[in-house]
C-alpha positions, -999 to +999 in steps of 0.1 A: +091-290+217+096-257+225+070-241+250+061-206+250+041-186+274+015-157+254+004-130+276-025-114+262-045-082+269-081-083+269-093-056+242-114-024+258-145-040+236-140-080+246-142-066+286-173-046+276-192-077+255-179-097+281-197-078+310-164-072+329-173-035+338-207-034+348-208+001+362-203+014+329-221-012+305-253+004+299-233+040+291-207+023+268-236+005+251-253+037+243-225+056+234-214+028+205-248+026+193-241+065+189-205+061+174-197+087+200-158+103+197-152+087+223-154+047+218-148+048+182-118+036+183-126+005+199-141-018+172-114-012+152-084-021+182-110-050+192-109-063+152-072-060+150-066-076+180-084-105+178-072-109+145-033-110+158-042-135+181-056-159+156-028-150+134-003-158+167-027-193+174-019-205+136+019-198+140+023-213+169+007-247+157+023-247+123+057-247+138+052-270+166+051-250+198+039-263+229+017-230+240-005-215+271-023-184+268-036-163+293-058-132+286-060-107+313-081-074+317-063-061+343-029-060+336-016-068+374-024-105+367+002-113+348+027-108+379+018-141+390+021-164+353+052-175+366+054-188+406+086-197+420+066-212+454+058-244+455+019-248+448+021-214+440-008-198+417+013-194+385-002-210+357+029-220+347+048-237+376+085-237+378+092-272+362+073-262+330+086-227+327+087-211+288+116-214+268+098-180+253+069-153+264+050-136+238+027-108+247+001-094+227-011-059+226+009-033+225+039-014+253+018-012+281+010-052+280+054-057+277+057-035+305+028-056+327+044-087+319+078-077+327+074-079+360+071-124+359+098-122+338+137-127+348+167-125+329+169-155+321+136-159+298+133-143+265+105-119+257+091-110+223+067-084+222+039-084+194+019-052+190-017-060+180-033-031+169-005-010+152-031+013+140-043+023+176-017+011+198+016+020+209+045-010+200+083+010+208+093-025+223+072-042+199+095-069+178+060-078+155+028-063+148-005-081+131+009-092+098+040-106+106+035-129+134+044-159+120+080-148+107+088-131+135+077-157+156+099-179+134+131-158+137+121-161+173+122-194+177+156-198+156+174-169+172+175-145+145+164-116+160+182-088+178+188-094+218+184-063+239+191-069+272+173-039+291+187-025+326+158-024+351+152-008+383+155-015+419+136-002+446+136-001+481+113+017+506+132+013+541+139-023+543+119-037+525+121-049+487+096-037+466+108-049+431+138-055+410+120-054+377+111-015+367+117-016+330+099+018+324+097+042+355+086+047+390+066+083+399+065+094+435+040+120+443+015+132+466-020+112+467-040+136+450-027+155+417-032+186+429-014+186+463+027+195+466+048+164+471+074+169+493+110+156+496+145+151+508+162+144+473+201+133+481+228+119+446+265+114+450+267+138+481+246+165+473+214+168+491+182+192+483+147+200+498+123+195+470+093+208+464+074+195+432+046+179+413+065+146+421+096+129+404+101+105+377+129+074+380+136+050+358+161+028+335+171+038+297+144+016+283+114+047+297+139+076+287+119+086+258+084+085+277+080+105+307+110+111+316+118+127+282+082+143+284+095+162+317+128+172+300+150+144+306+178+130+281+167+101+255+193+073+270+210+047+248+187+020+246+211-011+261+229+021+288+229+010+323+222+043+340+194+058+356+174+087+354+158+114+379+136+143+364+113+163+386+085+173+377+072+207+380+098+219+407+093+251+425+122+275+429+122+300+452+128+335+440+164+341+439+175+306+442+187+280+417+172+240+418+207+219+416+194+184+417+163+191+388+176+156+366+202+138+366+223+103+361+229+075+385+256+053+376+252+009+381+263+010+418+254+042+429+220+046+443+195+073+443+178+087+475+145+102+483+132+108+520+095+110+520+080+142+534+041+146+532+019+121+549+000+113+520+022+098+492+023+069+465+047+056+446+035+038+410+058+013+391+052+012+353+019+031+350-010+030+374-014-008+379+011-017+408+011+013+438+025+018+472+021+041+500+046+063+514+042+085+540+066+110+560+098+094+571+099+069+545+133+061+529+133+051+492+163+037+472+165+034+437+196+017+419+202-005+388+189-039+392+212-075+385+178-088+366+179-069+334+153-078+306+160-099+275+139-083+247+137-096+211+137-083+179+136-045+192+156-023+166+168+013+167+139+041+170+138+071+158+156+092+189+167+061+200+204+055+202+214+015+205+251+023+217+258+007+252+270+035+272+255+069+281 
């Protein structure tokens, strides 16, 4: 029997009706029974959600699967699914691990439960809501569940295995498993962040509204948003982009994007007391202050990804 893992989100409505946010229940309550702008989208992400997971919950029980699912509202949670320590807290110890991991919602749920995920395991992702959600590395959406699922399960799909990201902050290990990008900046949005920027020799004071870095799989997000290249999907490189820089009159930036090869690294010496550095989107954060040293090459734990097929902008060839 095979067993597979399914990592859901909790919808924004479900962690309303469910009191998860209290600070904001009584405001969100009022503002639905207005059908303000603002929430109106919900009912309609919380009804197609729902609805894929019963969908998912059928298909899984029709063709035999032995599954666990976890729901989580914040996103963080699902770092842990998967322990490799003895008596660890995964619900999913290392004995029973999934021969397959379907998550349901939409990118930013993939990108969350990337991060319990080696090489090793296959991921399918399954957008939800595909009328109010984002599914690039989506292989499904509502509708199609059970075939995909089934193509899954019989290794029909397409196999993408993603390059991901290490990073290193002196020495120490932060993670091996940045699928989308990593942003260092100052703390607060408005402030300068500060750096010593240093790629295959060439070294530059920086002065910007922070840097994006990151494997091909997050070149057509922000790092494309900031004027970086669309990689290859399956390329091995890195990308830098800064955002913002300042130039001094007269003078030309010469590090403002660029490459980094599989075993070259990329460097960035911290200078402003006040810094952070965020790993796919806002949910995982460390500090970084003045002195720091952060390193950024391609990681030996890529991703395997099912049933992703070429995007529109996105090329599929291996190399960059």
């Amino acid at each position: 029997m095979t067993r597979v893992l399914v990592l859901a989100k909790k919808s924004a409505l479900r962690m309303h009706l469910e009191g998860q946010d209290p600070s904001r229940h009584d405001r969100v309550e009022r503002l639905l029974r207005e059908n303000d702008l603002t929430v109106q989208r919900m009912s309609g992400a919380h009804a197609q959600h729902e609805a894929c997971l019963a969908e998912l919950k059928a298909a899984l029980e029709e063709l035999g699967c032995e599954a666990k699912l976890v729901m989580a509202a914040a996103l963080d949670e699902f770092k842990v699914v998967i322990d490799p320590r003895p008596g660890g807290p995964g619900v999913m110890p290392p004995a029973r691990r999934p021969d397959l991991v379907v998550t349901v919602g939409g990118d930013g749920t993939l990108l969350a439960a990337s991060h319990a995920i080696g090489s090793d395991t296959p991921i399918l992702a399954i957008n939800s809501a595909p009328q109010y959600s984002v599914g690039f590395f989506c292989g499904g959406q509502l509708g199609n569940v059970r075939d995909t699922l089934a193509r899954a399960l019989a290794s029909e799909l397409p196999v993408a295995k993603l390059t991901r990201m290490r990073v290193e902050k002196d020495d120490q290990l932060l993670t091996t498993r940045v699928l989308n990008e990593v942003l260092v900046c100052c703390a607060s949005p408005a402030a300068t962040t500060r750096y010593i920027l240093e790629h295959r020799g060439n070294v530059e004071e920086q002065k910007s509204s922070g840097i994006w870095i990151g494997p091909a799989a997050g070149s057509t997000a922000a790092q494309r948003s900031a004027g970086g290249r669309v990689l290859p999907l399956q390329s091995e490189k890195l990308q830098f982009v800064v955002r913002e820089p300042y130039t001094p009159a007269g003078q030309v930036l010469r590090l403002p994007r660029g490459l980094v090869s599989r075993g070259e690294s990329l460097s960035i010496r911290v200078k402003m007391s006040d810094g952070r550095l965020f790993v796919d989107g806002p949910h995982e954060m460390h500090t970084v202050t003045i002195g720091d040293h952060l390193r950024f090459s391609a990681s030996d734990e890529p991703l395997t990804l099912l049933g992703v097929v070429r995007r529109r902008g996105w090329n599929t060839k291996k190399t960059a």
